[in-house]
C-alpha atoms as a printed R data frame, in Angstrom:
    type eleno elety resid chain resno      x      y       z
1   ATOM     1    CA   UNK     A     1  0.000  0.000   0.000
2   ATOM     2    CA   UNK     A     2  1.537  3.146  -1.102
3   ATOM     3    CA   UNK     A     3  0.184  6.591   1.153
4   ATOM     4    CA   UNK     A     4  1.007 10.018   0.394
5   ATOM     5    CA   UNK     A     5  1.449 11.921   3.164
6   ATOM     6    CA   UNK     A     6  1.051 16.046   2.601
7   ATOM     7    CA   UNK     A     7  0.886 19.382   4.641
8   ATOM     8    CA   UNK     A     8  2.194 22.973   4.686
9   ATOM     9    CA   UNK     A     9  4.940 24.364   6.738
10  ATOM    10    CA   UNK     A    10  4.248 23.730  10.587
11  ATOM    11    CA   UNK     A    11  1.649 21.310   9.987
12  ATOM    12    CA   UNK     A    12  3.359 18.640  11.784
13  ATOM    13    CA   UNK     A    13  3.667 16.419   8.490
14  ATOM    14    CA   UNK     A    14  6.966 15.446   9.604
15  ATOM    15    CA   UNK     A    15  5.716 14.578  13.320
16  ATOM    16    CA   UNK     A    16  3.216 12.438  11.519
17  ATOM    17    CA   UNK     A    17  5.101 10.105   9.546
18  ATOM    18    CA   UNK     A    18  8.171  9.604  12.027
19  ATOM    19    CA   UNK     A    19  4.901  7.858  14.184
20  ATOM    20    CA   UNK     A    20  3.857  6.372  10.792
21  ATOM    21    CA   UNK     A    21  7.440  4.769  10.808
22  ATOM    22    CA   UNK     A    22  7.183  3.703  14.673
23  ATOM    23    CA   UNK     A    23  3.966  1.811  13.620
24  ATOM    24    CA   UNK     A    24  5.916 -0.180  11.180
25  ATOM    25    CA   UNK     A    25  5.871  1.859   7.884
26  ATOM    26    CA   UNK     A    26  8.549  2.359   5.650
27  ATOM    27    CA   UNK     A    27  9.150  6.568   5.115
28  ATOM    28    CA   UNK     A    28 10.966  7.949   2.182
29  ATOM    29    CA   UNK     A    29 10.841 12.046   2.965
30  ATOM    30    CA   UNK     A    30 10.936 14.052  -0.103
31  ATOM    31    CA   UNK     A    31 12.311 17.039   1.658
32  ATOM    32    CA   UNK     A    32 15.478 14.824   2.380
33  ATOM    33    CA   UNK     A    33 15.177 13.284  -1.128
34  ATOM    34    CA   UNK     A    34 15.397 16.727  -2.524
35  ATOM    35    CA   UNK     A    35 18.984 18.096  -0.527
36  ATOM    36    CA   UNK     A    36 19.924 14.861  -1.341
37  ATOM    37    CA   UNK     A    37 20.203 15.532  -4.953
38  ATOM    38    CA   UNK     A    38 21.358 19.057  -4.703
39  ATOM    39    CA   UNK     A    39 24.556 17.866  -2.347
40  ATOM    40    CA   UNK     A    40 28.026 19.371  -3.027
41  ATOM    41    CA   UNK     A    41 29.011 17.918  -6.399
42  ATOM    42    CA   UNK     A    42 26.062 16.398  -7.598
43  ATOM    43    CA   UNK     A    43 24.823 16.578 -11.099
44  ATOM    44    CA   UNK     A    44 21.566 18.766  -8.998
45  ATOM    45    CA   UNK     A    45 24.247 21.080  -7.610
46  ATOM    46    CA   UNK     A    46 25.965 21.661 -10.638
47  ATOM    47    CA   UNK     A    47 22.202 22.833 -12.871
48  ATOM    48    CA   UNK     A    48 21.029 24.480  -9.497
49  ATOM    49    CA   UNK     A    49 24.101 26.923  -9.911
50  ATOM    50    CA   UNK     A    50 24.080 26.817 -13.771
51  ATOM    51    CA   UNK     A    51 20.931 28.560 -13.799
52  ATOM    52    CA   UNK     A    52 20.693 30.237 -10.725
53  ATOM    53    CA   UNK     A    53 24.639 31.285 -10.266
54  ATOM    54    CA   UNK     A    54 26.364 33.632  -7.795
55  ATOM    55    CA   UNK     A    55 22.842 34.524  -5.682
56  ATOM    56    CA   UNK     A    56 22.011 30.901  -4.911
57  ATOM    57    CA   UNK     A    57 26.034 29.862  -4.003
58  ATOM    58    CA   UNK     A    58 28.023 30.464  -0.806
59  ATOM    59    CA   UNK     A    59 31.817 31.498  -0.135
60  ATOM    60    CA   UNK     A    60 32.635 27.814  -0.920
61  ATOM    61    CA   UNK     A    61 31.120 27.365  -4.404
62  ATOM    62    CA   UNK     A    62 28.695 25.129  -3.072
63  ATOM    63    CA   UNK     A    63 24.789 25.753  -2.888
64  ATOM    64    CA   UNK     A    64 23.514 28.485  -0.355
65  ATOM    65    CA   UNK     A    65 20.306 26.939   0.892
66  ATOM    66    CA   UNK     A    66 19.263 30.092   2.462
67  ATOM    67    CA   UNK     A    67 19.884 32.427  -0.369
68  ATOM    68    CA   UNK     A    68 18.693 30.184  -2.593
69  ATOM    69    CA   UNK     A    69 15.186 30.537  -1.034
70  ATOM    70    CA   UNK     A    70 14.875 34.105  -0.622
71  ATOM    71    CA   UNK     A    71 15.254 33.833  -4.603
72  ATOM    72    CA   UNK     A    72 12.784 31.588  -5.157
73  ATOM    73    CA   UNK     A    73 10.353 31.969  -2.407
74  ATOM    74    CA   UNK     A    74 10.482 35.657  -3.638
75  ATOM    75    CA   UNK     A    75  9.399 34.847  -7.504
76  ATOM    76    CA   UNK     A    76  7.319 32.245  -8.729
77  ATOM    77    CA   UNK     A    77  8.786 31.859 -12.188
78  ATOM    78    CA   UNK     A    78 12.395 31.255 -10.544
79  ATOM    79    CA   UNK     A    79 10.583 28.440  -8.132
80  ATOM    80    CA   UNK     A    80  9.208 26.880 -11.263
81  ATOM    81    CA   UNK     A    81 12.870 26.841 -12.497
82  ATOM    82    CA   UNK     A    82 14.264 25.050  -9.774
83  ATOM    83    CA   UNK     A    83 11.622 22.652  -9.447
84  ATOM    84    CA   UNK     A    84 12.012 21.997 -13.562
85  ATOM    85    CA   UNK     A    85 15.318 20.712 -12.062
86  ATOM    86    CA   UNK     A    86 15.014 18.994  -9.226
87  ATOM    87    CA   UNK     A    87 11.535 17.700  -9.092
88  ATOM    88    CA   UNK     A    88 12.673 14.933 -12.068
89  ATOM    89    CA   UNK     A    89 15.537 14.321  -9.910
90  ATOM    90    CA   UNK     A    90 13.555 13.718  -6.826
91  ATOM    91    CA   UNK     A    91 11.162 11.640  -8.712
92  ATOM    92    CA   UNK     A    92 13.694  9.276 -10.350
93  ATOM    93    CA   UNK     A    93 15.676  8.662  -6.448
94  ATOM    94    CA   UNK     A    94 12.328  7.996  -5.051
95  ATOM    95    CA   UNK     A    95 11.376  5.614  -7.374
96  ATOM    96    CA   UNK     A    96 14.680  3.875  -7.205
97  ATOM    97    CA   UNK     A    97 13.706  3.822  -2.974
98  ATOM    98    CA   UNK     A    98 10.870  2.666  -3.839
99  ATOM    99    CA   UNK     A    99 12.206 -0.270  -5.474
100 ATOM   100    CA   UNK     A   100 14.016 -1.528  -2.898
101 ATOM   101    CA   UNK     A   101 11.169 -1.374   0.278
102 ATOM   102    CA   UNK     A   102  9.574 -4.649   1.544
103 ATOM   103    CA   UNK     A   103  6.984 -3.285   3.782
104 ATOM   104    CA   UNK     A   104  3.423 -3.123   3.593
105 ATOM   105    CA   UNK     A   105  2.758  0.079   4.011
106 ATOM   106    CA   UNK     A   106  4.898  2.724   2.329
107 ATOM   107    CA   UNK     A   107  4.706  6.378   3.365
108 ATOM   108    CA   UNK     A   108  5.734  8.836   0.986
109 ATOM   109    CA   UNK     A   109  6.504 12.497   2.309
110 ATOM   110    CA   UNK     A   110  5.515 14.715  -0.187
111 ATOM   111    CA   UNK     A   111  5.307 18.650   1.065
112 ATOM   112    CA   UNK     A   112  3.673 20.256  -2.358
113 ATOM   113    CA   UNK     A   113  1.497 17.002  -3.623
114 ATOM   114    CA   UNK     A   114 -1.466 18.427  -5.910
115 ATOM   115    CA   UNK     A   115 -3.860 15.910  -7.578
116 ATOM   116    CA   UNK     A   116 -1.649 16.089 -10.649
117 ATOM   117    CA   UNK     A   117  1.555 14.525  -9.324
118 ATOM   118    CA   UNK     A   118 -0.324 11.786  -7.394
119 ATOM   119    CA   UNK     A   119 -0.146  9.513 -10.403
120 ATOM   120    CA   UNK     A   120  3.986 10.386 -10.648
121 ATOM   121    CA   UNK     A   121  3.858  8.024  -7.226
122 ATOM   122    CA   UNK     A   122  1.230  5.815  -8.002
123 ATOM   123    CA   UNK     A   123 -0.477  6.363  -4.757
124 ATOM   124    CA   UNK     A   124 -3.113  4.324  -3.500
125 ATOM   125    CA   UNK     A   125 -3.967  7.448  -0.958
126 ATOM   126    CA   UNK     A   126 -3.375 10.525   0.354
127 ATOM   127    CA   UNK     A   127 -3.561 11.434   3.677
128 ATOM   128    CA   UNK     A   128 -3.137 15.003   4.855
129 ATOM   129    CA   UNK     A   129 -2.030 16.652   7.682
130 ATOM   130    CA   UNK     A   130 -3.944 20.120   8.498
131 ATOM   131    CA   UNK     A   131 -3.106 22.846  10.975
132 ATOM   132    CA   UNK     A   132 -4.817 26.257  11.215
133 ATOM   133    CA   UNK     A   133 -2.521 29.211   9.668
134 ATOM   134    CA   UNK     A   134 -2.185 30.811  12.661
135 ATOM   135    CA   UNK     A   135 -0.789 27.862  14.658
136 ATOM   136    CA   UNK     A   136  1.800 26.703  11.236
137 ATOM   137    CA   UNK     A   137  3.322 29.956  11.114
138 ATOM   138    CA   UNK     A   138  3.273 29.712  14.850
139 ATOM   139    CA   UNK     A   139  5.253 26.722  14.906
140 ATOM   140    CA   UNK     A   140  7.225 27.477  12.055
141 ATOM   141    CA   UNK     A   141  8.938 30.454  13.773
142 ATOM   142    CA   UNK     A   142  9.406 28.640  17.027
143 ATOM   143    CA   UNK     A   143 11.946 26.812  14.542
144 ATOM   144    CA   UNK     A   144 13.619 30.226  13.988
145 ATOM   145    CA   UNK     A   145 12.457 31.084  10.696
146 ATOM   146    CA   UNK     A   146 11.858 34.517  10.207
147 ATOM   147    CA   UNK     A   147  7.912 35.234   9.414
148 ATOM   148    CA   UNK     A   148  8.504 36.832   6.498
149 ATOM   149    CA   UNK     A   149 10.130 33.328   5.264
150 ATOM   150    CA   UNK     A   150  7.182 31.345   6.689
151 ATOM   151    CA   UNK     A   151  4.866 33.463   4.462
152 ATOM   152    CA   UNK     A   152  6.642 33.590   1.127
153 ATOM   153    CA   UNK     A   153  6.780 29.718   1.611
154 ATOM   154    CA   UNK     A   154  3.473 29.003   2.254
155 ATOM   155    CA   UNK     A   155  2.353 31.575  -0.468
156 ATOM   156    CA   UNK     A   156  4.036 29.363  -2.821
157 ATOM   157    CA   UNK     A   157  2.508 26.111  -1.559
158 ATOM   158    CA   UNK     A   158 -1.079 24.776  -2.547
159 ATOM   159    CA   UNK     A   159 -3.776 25.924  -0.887
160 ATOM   160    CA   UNK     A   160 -5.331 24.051   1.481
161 ATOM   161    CA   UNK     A   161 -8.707 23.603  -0.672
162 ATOM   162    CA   UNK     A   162 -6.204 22.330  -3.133
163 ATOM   163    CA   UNK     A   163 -4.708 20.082  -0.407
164 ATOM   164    CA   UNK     A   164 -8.219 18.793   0.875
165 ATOM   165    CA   UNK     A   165 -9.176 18.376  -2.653
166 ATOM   166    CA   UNK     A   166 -6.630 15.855  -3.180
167 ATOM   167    CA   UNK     A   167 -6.805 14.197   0.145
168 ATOM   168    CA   UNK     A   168 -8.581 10.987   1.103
169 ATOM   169    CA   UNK     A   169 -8.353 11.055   4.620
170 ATOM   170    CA   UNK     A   170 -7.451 14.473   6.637
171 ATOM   171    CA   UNK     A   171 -5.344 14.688  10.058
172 ATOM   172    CA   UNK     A   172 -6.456 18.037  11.692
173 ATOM   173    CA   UNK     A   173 -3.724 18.810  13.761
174 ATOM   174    CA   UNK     A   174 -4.760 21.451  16.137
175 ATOM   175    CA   UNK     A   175 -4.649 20.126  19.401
176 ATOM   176    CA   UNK     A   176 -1.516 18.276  21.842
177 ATOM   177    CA   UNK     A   177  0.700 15.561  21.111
178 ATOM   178    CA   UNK     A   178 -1.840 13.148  22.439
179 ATOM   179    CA   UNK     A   179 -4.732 13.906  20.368
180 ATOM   180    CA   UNK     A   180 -2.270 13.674  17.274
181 ATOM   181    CA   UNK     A   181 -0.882 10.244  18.183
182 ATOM   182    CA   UNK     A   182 -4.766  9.012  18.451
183 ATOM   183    CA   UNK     A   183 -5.408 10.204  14.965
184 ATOM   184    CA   UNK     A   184 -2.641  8.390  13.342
185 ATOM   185    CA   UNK     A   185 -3.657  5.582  15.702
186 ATOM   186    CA   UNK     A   186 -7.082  5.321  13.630
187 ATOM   187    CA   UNK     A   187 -5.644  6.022  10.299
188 ATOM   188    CA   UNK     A   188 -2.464  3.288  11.307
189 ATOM   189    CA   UNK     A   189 -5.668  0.520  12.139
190 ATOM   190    CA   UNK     A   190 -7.064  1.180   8.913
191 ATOM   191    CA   UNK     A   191 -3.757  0.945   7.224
192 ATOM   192    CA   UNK     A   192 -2.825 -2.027   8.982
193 ATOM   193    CA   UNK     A   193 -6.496 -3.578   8.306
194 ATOM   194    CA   UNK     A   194 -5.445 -3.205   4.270
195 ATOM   195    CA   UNK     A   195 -8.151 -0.515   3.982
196 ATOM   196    CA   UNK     A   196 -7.627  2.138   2.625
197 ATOM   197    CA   UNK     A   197 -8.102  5.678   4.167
């Protein structure tokens, strides 16, 4: 069984499918995935800085994570570039992950799913995890992101009607770390029972 698992920034995505993968699921996490094919050297690194140059690289040559967000968070035809690059490249190592998992129940982290890349995975379902704005930006800055950050990257996200529209089951996670653990508690029996969400 293959699961998408989506949210914004400070939804608690993350939280969500580390107790996905105490349960017993396998977890491939896009947002690793994605610095993963961007590291020092890589074939990513090297068209990252091709088409973004000296604004998106630090002293050392190498990619400048930070500045290479305030480009694109700042300018939606420059996020569209970088995702021309490494959203292929993401793809292709996830599939290759793929490959290799035995479990039952795969969990895929995938921060900006929309109903048109479901098929890229071949997802069975989506589940998403949902936080009010307020509390995600909250959250978000308790990380130490600056707020003006948090809402250039969330402005560039989808929606959340685009979210729910894609979703087949929705975590609302508004409340404490108890109430969250019972809600992946359901959706984990359902997972577990072979039905799907």
């Amino acid at each position: 069984m293959r699961i998408g698992l989506t949210g914004g920034l400070g939804s608690g995505k993350s939280t969500v499918g580390q107790a996905l993968a105490a349960r017993g699921a396998a977890v491939i996490d896009a947002d690793q995935v994605a610095r993963q094919v961007v590291e020092p050297g890589s074939a990513g690194e090297r068209a990252v800085l091709a088409r973004f140059g000296p604004k998106a690289a630090g002293p050392d040559g190498h990619i400048d994570r930070r500045a290479l967000a305030a480009v694109v968070f700042a300018d939606p035809q420059e996020l569209r570039a970088l995702e021309a690059i490494t959203h292929p490249l993401v793809h292709e190592e996830i599939v290759k992950q793929l490959s290799s998992l035995g479990a039952r129940v795969v969990v895929i982290e995938l921060p900006l799913l929309s109903g048109r890349r479901r098929p890229q995975y071949d997802l069975d379902a989506v589940v998403l995890v949902d936080t009010p704005e307020d509390l995600a930006i909250e959250r978000a800055l308790k990380r130490g992101m600056a707020e003006e950050d948090v809402r250039a990257r969330m402005a560039a996200q989808p929606t959340v009607a685009e979210r729910r529209a894609a979703a087949d089951w929705v975590i609302v996670n508004d409340g404490d770390e108890a109430q969250l653990e019972r809600a992946v508690d359901d959706l984990w029996a359902r997972l577990e029972g072979g039905h799907l969400p």
